[in-house]
C-alpha positions as CSV (number, residue, x, y, z in Angstrom):
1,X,-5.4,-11.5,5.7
2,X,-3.0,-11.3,8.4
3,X,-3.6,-11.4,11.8
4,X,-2.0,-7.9,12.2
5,X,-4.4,-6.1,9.4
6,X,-7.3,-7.7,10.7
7,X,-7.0,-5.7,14.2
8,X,-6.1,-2.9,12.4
9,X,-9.5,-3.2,10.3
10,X,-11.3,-4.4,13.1
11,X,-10.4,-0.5,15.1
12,X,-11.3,1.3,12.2
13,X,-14.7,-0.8,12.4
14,X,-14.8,0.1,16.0
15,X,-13.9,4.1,15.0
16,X,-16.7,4.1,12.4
17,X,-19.4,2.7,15.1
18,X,-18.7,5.4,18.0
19,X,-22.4,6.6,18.3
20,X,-21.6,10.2,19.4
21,X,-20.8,11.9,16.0
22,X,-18.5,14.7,17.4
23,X,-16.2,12.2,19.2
24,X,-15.9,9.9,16.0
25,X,-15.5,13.0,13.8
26,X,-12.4,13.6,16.4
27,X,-11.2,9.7,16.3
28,X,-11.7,10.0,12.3
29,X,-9.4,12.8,12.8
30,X,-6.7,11.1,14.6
31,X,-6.6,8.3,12.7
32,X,-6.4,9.9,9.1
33,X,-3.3,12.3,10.8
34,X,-1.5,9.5,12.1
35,X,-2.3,7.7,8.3
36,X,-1.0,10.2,6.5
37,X,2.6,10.8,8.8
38,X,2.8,6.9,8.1
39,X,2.1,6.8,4.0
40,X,5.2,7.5,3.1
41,X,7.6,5.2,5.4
42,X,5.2,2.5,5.0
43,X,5.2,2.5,1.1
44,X,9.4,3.0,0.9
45,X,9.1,-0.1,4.0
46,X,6.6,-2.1,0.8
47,X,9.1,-1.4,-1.8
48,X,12.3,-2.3,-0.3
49,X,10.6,-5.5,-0.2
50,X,9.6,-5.9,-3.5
51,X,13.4,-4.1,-4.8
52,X,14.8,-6.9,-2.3
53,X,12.5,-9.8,-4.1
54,X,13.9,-8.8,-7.2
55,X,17.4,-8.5,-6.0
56,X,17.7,-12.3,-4.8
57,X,20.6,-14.2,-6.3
58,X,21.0,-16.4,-8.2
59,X,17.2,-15.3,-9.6
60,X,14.9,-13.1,-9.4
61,X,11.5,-13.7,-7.7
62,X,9.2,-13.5,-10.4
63,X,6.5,-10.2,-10.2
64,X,3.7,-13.1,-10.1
65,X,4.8,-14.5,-6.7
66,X,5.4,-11.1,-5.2
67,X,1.9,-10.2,-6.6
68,X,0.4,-12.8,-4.5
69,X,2.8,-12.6,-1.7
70,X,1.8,-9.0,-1.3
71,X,-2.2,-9.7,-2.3
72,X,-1.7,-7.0,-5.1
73,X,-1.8,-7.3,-8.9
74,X,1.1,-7.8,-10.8
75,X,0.7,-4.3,-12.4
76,X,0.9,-2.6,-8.8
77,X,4.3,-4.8,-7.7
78,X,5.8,-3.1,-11.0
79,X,4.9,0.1,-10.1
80,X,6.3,-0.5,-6.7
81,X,9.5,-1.7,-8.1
82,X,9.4,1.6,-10.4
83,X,8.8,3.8,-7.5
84,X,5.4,4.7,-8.7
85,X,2.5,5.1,-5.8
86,X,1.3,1.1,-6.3
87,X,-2.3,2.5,-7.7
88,X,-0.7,4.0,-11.0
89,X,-1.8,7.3,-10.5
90,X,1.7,8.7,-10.8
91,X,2.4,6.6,-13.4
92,X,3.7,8.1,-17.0
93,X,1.2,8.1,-19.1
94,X,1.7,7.5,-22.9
95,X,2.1,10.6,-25.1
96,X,0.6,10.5,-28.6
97,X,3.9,10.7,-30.1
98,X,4.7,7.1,-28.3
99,X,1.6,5.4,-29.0
């Protein structure tokens, strides 16, 4: 884990052990605003990456080494590179007729 995530984990830790339950109510409620103004821009910011990875000349990084570059399964860099959410639930699911 990077450096970086760590402190960011490490504040949530510190969020999730205020004792007073109104003021961590309020911090929880901070936090999740400020998470969900940043979803967005951070996952476009995630799969400009990957869409860079793959763009490399003269090859390709392979979806593997992006996988553990990232610390995510292959399956999510390919939904990352299809502009799917990374946790597949936006991703098509197979009709009937295609099975």
């Amino acid at each position: 884990m990077t450096e970086e995530a760590q402190r960011v984990i490490n504040a949530m830790d510190e969020v999730e052990a205020i004792p007073d339950p109104e003021e961590r109510a309020r911090a929880i409620s901070e936090v999740l605003a400020d998470q969900a103004a940043r979803a967005k821009k951070w996952r476009d910011d995630r799969r400009q990456f990957v869409l860079e990875q793959r763009a490399m000349k003269p090859k390709a990084v392979p979806y593997r080494k992006i996988a553990a570059m990232l610390g995510v399964s292959l399956r999510t860099v390919q939904d990352i590179e299809a502009g799917y959410s990374g946790s597949g639930k936006n991703r098509p699911r197979a009709t009937q007729a295609e099975e």
